[in-house]
N, C-alpha and C positions, 0 to 999 in steps of 0.2 A: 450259640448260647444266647437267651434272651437279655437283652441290654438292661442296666435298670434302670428307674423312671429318672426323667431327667430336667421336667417341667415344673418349676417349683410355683406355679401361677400366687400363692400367698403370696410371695416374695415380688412381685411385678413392679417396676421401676417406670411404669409407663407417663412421658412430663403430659403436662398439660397445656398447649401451648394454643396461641390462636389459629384461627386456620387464614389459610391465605385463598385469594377471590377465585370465583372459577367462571368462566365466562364460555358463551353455549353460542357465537354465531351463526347469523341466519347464512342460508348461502351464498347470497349477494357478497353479503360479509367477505363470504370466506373467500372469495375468487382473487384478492387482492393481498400476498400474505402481508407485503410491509407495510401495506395502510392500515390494516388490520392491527398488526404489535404497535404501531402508532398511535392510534385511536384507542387504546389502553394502556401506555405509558404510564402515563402520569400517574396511573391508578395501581401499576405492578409496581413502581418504582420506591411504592410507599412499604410493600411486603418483599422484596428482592424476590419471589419465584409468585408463577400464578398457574391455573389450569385451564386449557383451552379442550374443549371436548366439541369434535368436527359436528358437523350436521349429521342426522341422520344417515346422508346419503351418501356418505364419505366410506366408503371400503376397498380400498387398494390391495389389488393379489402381494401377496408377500412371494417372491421366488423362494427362500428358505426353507418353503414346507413344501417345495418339490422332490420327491422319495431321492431323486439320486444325491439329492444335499442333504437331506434327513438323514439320511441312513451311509455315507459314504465320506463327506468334507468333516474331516477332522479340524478341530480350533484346537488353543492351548487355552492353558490356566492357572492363575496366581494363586497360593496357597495364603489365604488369611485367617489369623489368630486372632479370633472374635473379644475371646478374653483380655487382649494385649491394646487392644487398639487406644484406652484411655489408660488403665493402669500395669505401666511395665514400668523398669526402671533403666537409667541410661546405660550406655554400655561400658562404663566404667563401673557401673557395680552387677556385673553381666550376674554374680549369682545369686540365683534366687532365691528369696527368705522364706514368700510364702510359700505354703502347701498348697500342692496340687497335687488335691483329693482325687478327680476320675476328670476323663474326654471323652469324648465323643464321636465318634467318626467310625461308619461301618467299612473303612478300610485300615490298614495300618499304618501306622503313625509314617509322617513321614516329616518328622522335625530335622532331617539328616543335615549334621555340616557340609558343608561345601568343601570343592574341590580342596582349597589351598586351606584348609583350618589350623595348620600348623605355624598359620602367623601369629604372630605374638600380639598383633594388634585385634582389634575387634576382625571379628571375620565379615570378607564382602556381605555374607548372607544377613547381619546384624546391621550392617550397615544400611542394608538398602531393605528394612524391616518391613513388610506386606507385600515384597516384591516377587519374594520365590517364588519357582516355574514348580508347578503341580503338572498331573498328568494329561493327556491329552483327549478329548471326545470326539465324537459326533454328539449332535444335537440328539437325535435317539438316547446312544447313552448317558448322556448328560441327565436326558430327564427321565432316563432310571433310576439313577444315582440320586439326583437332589428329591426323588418323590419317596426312597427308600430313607434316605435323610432323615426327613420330614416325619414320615411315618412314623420313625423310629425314634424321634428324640419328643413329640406329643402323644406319645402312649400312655394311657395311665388304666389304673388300675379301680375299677369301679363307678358310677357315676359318680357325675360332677357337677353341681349346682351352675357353673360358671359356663359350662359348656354350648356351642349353639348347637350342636348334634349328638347327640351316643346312640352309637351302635352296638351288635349283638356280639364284636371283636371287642368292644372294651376300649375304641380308638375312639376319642375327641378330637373332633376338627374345630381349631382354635381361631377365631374370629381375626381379623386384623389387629383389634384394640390388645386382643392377648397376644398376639406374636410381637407388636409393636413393647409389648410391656416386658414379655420377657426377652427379650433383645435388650432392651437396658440393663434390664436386673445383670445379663452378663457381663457389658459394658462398664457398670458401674460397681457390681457388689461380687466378682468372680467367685465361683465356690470349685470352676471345671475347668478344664480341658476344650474350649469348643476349637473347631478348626473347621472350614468350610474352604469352596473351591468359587470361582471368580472368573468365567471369562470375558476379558475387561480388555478394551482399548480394540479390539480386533479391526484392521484395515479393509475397509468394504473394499476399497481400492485392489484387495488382492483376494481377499477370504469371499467377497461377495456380499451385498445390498440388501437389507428385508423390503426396499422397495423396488417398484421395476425401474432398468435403465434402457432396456432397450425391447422393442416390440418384434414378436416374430411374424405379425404381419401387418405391414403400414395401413390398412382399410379396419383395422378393430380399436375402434373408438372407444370403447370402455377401456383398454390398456392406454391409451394416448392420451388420457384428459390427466393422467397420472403421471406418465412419462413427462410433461410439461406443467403439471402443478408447481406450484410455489410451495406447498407444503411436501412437496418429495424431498426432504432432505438432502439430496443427491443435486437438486436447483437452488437453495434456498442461500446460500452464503454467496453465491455469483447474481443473485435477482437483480435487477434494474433498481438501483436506490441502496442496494448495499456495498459498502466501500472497498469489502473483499472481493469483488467484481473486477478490481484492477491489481488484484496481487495474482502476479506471473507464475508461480509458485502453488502449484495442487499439495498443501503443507496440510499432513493426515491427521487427520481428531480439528480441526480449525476450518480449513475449507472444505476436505476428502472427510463424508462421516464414520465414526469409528461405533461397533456392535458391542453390545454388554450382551450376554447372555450370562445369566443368576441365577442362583438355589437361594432358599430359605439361610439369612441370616449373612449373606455376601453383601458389603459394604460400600461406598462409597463416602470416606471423610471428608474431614471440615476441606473446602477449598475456594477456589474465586477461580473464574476464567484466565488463561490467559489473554494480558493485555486487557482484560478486564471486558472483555467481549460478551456482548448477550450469547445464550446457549439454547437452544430448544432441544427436546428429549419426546420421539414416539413412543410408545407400547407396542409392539405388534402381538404379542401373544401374550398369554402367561398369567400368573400371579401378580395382586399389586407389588405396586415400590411406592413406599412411604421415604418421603421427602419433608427436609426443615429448610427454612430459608432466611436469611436476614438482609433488610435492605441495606444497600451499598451506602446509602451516607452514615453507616452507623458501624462500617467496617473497620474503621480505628478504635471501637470499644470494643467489638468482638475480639478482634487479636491482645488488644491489653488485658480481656476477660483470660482469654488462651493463654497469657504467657502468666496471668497469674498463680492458677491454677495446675500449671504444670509447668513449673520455675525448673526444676533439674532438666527437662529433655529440652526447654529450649535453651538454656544454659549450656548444653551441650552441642546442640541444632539449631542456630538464629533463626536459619529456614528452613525450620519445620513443615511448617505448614504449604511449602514449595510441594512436599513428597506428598501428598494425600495417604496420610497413612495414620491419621490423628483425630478421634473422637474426641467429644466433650459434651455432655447431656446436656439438650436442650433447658434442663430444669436448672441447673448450674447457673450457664448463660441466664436467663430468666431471673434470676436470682440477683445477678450484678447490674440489672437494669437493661441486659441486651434484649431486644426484642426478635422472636424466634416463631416463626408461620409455618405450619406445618400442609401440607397437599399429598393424597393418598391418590396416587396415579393409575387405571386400571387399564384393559388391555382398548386399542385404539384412540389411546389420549394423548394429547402436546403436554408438555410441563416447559413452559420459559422464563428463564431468570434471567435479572439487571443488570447491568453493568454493575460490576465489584459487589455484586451479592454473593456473599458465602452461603454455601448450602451444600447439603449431607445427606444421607440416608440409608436404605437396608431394601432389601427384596425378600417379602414374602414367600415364596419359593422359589419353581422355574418357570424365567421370563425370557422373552427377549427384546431390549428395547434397541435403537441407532441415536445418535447425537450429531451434531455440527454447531459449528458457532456462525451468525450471523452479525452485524455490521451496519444498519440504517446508520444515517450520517449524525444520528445523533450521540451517536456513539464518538462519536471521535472527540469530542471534549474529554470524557471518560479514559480514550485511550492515551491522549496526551499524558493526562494523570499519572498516569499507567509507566509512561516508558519516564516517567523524569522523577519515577518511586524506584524502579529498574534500577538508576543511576545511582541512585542512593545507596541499593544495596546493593550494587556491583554484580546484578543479575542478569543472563542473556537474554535477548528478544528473541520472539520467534517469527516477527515481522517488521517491516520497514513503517511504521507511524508516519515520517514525514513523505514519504513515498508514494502513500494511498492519500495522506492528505494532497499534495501538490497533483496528483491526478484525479482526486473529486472537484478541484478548482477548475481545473482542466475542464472537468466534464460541464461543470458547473456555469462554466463562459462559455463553453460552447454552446450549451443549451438555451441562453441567454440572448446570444449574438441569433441563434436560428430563429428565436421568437422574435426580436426586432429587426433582423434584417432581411432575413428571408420568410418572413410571415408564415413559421412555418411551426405548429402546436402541434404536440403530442404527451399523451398519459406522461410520459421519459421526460420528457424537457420542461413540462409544469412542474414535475417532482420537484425537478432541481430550482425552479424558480422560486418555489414555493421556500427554499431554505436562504437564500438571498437577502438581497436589500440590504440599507445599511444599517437594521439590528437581525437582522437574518443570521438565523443559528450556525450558518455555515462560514459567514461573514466574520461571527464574534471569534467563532476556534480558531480560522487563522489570524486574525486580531491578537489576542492573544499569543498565537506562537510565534510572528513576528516578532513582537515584544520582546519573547525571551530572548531570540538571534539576537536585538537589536543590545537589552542587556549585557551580554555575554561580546559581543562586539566592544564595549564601552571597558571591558574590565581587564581584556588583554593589552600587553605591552605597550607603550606607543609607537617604536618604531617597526611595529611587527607590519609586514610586508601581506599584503592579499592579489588574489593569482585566481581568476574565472576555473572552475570545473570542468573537465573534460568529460563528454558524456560517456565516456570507456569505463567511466572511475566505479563505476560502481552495479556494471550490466547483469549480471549473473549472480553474483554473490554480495550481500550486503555485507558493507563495511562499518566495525565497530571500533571504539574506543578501544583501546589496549590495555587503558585502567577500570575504566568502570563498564564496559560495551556498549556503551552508547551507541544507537547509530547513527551513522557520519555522511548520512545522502543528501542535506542538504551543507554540509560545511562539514572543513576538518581541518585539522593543526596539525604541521609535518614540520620535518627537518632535511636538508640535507646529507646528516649525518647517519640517517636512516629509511633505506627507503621499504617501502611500505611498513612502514610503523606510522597507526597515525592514532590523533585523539581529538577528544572532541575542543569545545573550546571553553568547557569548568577546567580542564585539565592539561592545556595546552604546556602549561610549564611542569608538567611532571614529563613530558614528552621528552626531555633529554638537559644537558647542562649548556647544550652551546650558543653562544649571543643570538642575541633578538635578531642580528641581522641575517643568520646562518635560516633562521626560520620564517616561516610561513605559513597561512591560510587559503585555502581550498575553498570556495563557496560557490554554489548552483546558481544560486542567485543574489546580485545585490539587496540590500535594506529598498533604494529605491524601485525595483523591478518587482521586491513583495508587493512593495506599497501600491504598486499601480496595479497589481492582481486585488489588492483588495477595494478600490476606486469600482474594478470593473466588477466584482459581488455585489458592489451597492448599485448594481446599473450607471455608471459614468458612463457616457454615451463614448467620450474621448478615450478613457481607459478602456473602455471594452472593444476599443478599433485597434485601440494598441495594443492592446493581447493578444488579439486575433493575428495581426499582421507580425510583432516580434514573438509569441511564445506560442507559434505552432505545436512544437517539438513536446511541450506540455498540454497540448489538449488532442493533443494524436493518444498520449497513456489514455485517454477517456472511453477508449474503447475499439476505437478503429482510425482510419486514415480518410477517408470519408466519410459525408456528414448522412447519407443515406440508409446506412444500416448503422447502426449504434451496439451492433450484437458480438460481430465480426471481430477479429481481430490482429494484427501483425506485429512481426519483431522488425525493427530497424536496423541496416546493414552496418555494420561495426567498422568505424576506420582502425587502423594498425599503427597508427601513433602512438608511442608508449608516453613519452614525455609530456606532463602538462605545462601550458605555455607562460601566457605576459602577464606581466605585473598589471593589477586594477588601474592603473591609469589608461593605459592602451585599448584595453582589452574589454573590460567590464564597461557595459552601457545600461543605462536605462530606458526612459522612453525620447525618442528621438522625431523627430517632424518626420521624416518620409514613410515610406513602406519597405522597405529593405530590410530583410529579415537580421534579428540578432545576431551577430556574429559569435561565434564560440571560438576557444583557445587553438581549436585541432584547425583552423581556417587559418592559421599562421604559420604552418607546418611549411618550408619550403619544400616546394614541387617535385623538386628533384630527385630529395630521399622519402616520398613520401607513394607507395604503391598503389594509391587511392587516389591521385590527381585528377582531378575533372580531366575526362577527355570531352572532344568535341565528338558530336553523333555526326553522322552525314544522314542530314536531313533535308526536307525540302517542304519549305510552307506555303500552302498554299491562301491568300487574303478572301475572305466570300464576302466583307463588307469593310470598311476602312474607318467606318462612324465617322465622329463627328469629336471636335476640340472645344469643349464646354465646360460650366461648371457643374456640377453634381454638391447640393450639401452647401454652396457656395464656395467649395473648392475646385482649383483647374483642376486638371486630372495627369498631372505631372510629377517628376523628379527631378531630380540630376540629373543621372541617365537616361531617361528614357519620358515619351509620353503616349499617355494612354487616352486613344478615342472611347467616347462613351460609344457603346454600340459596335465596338470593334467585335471582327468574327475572322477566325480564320481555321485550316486545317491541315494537320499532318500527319504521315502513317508513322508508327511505334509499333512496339511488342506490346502484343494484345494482355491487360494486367488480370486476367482473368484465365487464360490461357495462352501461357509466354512460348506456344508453339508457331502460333504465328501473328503477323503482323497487321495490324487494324487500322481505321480510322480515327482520329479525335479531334472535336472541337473546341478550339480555346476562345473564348468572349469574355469582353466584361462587361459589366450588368450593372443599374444603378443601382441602388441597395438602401435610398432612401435616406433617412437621419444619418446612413452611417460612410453615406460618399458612394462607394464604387468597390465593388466588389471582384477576382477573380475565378470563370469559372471553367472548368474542362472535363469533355464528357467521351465516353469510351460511345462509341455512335453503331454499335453492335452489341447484340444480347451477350449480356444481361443488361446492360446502359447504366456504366455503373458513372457517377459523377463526384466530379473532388470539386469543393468550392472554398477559399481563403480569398485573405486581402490582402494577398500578391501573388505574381504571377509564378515566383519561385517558390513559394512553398503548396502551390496547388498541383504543378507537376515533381514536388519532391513527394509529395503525397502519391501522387500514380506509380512514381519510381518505388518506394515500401513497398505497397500492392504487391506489383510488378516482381520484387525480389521475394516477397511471400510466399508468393504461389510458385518460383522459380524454387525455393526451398522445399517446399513440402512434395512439390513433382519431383526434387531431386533424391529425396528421403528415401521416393516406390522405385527407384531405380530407372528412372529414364535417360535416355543418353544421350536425345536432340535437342537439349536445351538449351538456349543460351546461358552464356555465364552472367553473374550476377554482375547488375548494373551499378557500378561503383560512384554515379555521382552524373546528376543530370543539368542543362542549363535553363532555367523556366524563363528566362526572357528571348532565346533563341528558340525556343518551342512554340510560344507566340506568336515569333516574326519578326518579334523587335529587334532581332541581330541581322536582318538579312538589310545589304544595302538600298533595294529597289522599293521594301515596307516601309524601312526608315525615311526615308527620300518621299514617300507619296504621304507618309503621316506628318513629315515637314512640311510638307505644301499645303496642309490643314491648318496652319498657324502662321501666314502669313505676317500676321502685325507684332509676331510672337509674345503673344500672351503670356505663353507658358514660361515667365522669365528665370523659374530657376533653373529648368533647359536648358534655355538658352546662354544664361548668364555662363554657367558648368561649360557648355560648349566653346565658347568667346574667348572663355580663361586658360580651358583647357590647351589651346590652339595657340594664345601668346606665351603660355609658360612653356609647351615643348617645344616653340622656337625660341626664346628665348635661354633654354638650356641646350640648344644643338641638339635637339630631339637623342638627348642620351638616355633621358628617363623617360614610361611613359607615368603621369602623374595621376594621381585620382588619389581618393580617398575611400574609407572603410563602409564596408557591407552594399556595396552597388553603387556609391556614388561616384562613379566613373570607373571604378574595379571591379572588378567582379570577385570576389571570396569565395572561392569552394571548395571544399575538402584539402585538395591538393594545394594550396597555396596562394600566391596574389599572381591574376592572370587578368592581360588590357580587355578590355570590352571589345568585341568582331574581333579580331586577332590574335598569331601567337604571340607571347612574349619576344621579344627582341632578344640577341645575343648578350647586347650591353642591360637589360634589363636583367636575365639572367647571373652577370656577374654583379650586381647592383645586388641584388635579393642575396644571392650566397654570403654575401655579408651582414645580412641583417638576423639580430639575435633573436633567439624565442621570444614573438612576442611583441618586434617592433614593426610597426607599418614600415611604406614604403616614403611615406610623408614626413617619417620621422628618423630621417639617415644622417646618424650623428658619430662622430668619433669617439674612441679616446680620452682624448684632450678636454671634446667638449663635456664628456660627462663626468671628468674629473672637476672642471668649469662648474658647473651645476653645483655639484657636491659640496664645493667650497663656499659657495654663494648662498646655498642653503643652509652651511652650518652656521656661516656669520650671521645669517639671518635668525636660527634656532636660540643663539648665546644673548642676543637681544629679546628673545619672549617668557612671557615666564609659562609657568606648569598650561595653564588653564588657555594660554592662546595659542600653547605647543597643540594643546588634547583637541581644538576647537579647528586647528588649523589638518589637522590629521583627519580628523572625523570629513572636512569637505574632500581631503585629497581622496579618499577611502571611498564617496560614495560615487566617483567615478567621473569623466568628461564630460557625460550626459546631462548629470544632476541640474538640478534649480541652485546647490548652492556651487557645484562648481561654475557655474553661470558667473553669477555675483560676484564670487571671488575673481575671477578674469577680467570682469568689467571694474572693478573698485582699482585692481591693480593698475589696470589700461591708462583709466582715468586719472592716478598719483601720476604712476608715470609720465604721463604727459603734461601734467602741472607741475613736476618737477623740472622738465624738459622747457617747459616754457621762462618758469622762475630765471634758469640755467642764461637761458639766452638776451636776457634783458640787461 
């Protein structure tokens, strides 16, 4: 039966809005994608979407239109009610007033309730309104269906003054300007029925890519300039310079791009990115998609526009506009002072939008376009925003904010430290320089997010207890708030009385009823360990040494484990310590004089129950030069334990970390490194010659050891069975040399006058205090300075633990060193010393006297406060005795 006409073109609702910029790069241009969205920021940021149309030269085979996917790969598809999308009414008033005269659709209705409609409540189907599953395609029938559509709802009946074509069928092909108008007319002024089909969201991940991922043969250069473009969708959220490059997580529609394929008059409503993330949108084929956009600083008048205008659904929906399921004509907006850019996308075009630009639109007929969201670092201001609007309204992430930020810093120092200490530029490590300094946009966002911790630090309890992060806390799965989800990767608020329940720290006292003292704080890093990460943004030559040598562990997320490939990348071997350790005073450090890496909480773990204990390797080092005891920087090249010749070289065989079938060569040296002292470096001395470089010797071979376990993982995955097992924890000063007694002995005899007196001093002390105790203890102190700290517990330097050191440790609580073996008694001692101390200050020298205890042993003012005491005390001591 022939349909009737259904095109009311008088009636057109088409707004008028400005258009938004469209920009035509040269090829040069084009070769760089995030210099490129950079080098027009400032100019889309002003319209929230823009249009980028490739060179000429730009034609990427699409796989999609290869016949076996044409005609074979079925997709699905959401059923939308064109008519509904601005004026329906909530589902408390589910029945309908007005008349609904005719629809449209050349199949049968398929409005059908859902399974469970005999609830009393609003049915799922109502609930999740533009969501229904319609039927399934191929692409073939797809674009029989939406061209039959098409045909069939712009038929009209005689010429038509309006028309760009008539033919001798009496069919008008309706311009853009006319589908764009009567698309509103139904949005805005319903007379029908419209109902259309929507294949939306589809996982390239599973369903398949419109661009190529892989080549069927490695010598065909025209597939491979595209397999490796930046503008492949499929590269573009992991590029060099975008922050999604360090999320571990292929998380679909955000990094994995997701496929639209559309009919005439399939939608896409009002929404913002998640996380507020830029988005880019290809055409590979099809009919335009008419796009509106608004820029993001003007996205709290858009949503008060929105909520004014349709007071009943968000009245019933606060997050509506969560669901992308909600029109509002451009001319509305327009009307309330929102400002609303319109870009008409055809087929082979980019469309990219802002950070927290909302933006909408409709598909002229059938298309197919892919999306992803991308990430340039400038974005991360934006997303802060983003997760701390989250908070507010108690909404989930769908990524770790403080996570990508704390590993762009990572990358960021890295690249930083390779430009001044190893002279070493590249396109990658200028990028990151270029955000630096100390008003550097990368500088200011963590400036800012500091701030907030430090904030939020200031507002909790005062006797509330803080306790270092265990890096387990949070490997796999991001951990949120329980009130609001916040996420909780750089700090969180617990209790005893619940375990794994945590929150963040607005929220900490909704976390449960029980005393301040039952509770606790979780934190990755102290206030002063941010501070000194941001010292090294502004280029501090001193902070940037000291990042390098305590926060490996954070510029390893920056992409790999050595500093040679920056593409690469590993997971770190997980200790099995469930328990997080000691209280901030023990535990939590800042920046310290030596090189001895950071100690974490799980390095407290006694040995004994702890399945991870550093073992000793049986190795054998071989010395190829012995250097020389000088200064570098004008510093010796010394610690506590140990000293280091400039120009030292030595070697020994390991499991080759490239091939952990067998066992290799490796040389370890250290190198001067110019303004920044003395460098550690060690090299794989067989192809591929892969090399780890830090400043220290422990964390250059824990860096091989990653490697090393990397590759042991992924060969374990293909099923091989000669592997070794995973190397659970390595010693980088016994890989050196520096533990064998014959090395140590000949690098002593290099310092005859002993120069190096903190050596020496350590050594002197070391030696009267274990006779002096009846050698029952051996004595040292925390992260190398005469102990060794690893995984497994506190273990002497060259040797095992002693029996009596063993029954020494087994009594120390989570969390105390071995320097700090107290009773009982005396910590009841303490307790009482401190209260009478407390009842004597008031509010403001409790809060001031907290805040130094809090930022740790290390700090500038735990300094002060130790020396001010030192000094009463002995001017009391002195008074005393006169």
């Amino acid at each position: 039966m022939k349909a009737p006409p259904r095109w009311l073109p008088s009636e057109a609702c088409r707004p008028f809005v400005g258009e938004a910029p469209v920009f035509y790069p040269t090829s040069e241009e084009f070769e760089d994608t995030l210099a490129y969205i950079n080098s027009i920021r400032s100019i889309v940021e002003a319209y929230g979407i823009c249009k980028i149309v490739p060179p000429p030269s730009w034609a990427p085979p699409c796989p999609l239109k290869d016949k076996k996917v044409w005609e074979q790969t079925e997709f699905s598809t959401r059923i939308q009610y064109v008519d509904l999308l601005q004026n329906r009414e909530p589902l408390r008033k589910k029945q309908r007033k007005r008349k609904r005269r005719r629809h449209f659709n050349s199949k049968s209705r398929r409005r059908a309730h859902p399974e469970h409609s005999q609830s009393n409540n609003a049915s799922d189907s109502e609930e999740k309104f533009g969501f229904k599953s319609g039927p399934n395609f191929t692409l073939e029938t797809f674009k029989q269906f939406a061209d039959e559509f098409k045909n069939s709802y712009f038929r009209l009946e005689g010429p038509q003054d309006h028309c760009t074509e008539t033919r001798q069928d009496k069919w008008c092909l309706p311009s853009v300007d006319d589908i764009e108008g009567e698309y509103w007319r139904i949005v805005e002024q319903p007379t029908d029925e419209v109902e259309v089909y929507y294949g939306a969201d589809l996982e390239t991940g599973t369903w398949g890519s419109g661009f190529p991922k892989e080549s069927s043969s490695p010598t065909d250069s025209e597939i491979n300039q595209y397999l490796k473009s930046g503008w492949n969708l499929n590269n573009l959220s992991r590029l060099p310079g975008s922050v999604l490059r360090f999320e571990e997580v292929d998380i679909s529609g955000v990094v994995v791009p997701w496929l639209y394929i559309g009919m005439c008059f399939s939608s896409f409503c009002w929404h913002v990115e998640d996380h507020h993330l830029y988005s880019m949108n290809y055409m590979h084929w099809g009919e335009p998609k008419v796009w509106y956009g608004v820029p993001g600083r003007r996205a709290s008048e858009f949503e008060s526009t929105m909520r004014k205008h349709l007071p009943d659904l968000f009245e019933e929906q606060p997050d509506l506009l969560n669901e992308l399921v909600t029109q509002l004509s451009p001319t509305v907006l327009k009307s309330e002072g929102v400002p609303v850019y319109r870009v008409v996308q055809n087929s082979g075009e980019f469309v990219l939008t802002s950070p927290r630009g909302y933006h909408s639109g409709f598909n002229c007929g059938f298309n197919c376009a892919e999306a992803v969201n991308v990430a340039p670092v400038d974005w991360l201001q934006n997303g802060l925003g983003a997760v701390e609007l989250y908070s507010t309204q108690r909404r989930k992430t769908s990524l770790s904010h403080d996570k990508l930020l704390l590993a762009a810093v990572g990358k960021a120092v890295l690249s930083l430290w390779e430009i001044s200490a190893l002279k070493k530029e590249n396109s990658e490590n200028l990028r990151w320089k270029n955000v630096c300094g100390k008003d550097g946009m990368l500088t200011n966002i963590v400036k800012a997010r500091v701030g907030l911790e430090e904030k939020r630090y200031d507002n909790l309890p005062l006797l509330m207890r803080f306790q270092k992060m265990d890096n387990d806390f949070d490997p796999k799965m991001e951990r949120e708030c329980f009130y609001c989800f916040y996420d909780l990767h750089l700090s969180a608020a617990c209790c005893c009385c619940s375990e794994g329940k945590f929150a963040c720290l607005k929220h900490a006292n909704r976390l449960c009823r029980c005393d301040v003292e039952n509770r606790f704080v979780l934190v990755r890093y102290t206030i002063d360990e941010l501070n000194t990460w941001i010292k090294a943004l502004e280029d501090c030559k001193d902070a940037l040494e000291a990042c390098v040598s305590y926060g490996f562990d954070m510029l390893e997320k920056g992409d790999r484990y050595g500093i040679d490939d920056p593409s690469e990348k590993s997971a770190k071997p997980k200790t099995d310590a469930k328990q997080i350790g000691s209280d901030c005073g023990s535990s939590m450090s800042g920046v310290a004089s030596d090189h001895s890496p950071s100690p974490r909480l799980i390095d407290l773990v006694d040995s004994s129950s702890n399945p991870h204990a550093e073992q000793r390797l049986d190795v054998v080092v071989e010395p190829i030069n012995l250097g020389s005891v000088d200064s570098v920087a004008g510093k010796l090249m010394c610690r506590k334990d140990a000293i280091f010749p400039r120009g030292y070289k030595s070697q020994v065989k390991f499991f080759n970390c490239c091939n952990p079938l067998v066992k290799s060569s490796y040389t370890s040296e250290i190198i001067d490194a110019g303004p920044l002292g003395y460098i550690f470096k060690v090299s794989l001395e067989e192809p591929p010659h892969e090399t780890f470089v830090s400043a220290s010797a422990e964390k250059c071979w824990e860096m091989v050891l990653h490697r090393l376990n990397h590759e042991i993982a992924l060969l374990g995955r293909s099923g091989n069975q000669e592997l070794p097992p995973l190397q659970t924890s390595i010693n980088g000063l016994e890989m050196f040399g520096f533990l064998s007694p014959a090395i140590l002995e000949a690098i002593e005899a290099l310092d005859p006058q002993h120069h190096c007196t903190e050596y020496w001093n350590n050594k002197f002390l070391h030696k009267e205090l274990t006779s002096a105790a009846g050698n029952k203890y051996s004595l040292g102190t925390r992260g190398g300075e005469g102990l060794e700290m690893g995984n497994g517990g506190v273990q002497g330097v060259g040797k095992e633990a002693e029996p009596e050191q063993e029954e020494a440790k087994a009594g120390l609580g989570k969390g105390e060193s071995s320097s700090c073996l107290i009773g009982r008694e005396e910590e009841e001692e303490v307790r009482r010393v401190m209260r009478r101390l407390m009842k004597k200050a008031d509010g403001e020298e409790m809060g001031t006297l907290q805040k130094i205890m809090r930022q740790g042993s290390t700090s500038t003012a735990w300094r002060v406060a130790i020396e001010t005491l030192t000094e009463e005390a002995e001017e009391r001591k002195a008074t005393c005795s006169k």
